[in-house]
N, C-alpha and C positions, 0 to 999 in steps of 0.2 A: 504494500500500500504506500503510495507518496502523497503525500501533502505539498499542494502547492507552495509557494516561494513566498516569507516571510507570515508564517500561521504559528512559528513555535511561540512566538509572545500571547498569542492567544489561546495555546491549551496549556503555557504553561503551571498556569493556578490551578487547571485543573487536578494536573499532578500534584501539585505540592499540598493541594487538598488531601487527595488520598493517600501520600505519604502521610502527613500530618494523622490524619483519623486512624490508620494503622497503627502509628507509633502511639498513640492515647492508650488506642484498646491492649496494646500490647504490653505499652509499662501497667495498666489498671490490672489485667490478669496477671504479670509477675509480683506485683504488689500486693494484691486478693493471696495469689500461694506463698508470700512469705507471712502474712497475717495470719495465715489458718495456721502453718508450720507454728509461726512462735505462739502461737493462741495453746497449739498442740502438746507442746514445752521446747521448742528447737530454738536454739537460740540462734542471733540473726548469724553468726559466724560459721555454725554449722549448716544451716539452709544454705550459706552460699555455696558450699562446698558440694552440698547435695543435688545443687541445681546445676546440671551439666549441659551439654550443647544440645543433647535430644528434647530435652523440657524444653531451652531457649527455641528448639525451630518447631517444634508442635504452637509454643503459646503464638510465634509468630503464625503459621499456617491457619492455627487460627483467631490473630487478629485479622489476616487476610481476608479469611473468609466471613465476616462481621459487616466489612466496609460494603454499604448499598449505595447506588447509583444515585440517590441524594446527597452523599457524602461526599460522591466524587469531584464538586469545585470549592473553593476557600468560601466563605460566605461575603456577599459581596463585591461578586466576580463574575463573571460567564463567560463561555466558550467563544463567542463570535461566530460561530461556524454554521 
């Protein structure tokens, strides 16, 4: 797919939207399982230890999968297109 000649200033908000809303949902569920962990008795230094690369790409897959097509521009912004 090409995009005509000078369109990236106009869908760029729209990425950085959905960056943005990814990265929300993503620190909220790492910070939700390190409150249940210490809730649990794990202290913050052993949840870090506990929490490895597979936790990190599940909670990201899914904050992925969370972000709707409302999300997907900054608020404030639209696509032009």
């Amino acid at each position: 797919m090409y995009f005509p000649p000078n369109v990236t200033s106009l869908i760029q908000p729209c990425d950085q939207g959905i960056l943005r809303s990814m990265k929300s949902k993503y620190k909220n569920t790492f910070l939700n399982s390190m409150l249940a962990a210490v809730n649990g008795g794990v202290v913050v230094g052993g949840f870090q230890k506990e929490f490895n690369m597979k936790n990190a790409i599940y909670a990201i897959a899914n904050a992925w999968n969370t972000v709707t097509k409302t999300q997907s521009c900054m608020p404030g912004t639209t696509s032009g297109l």
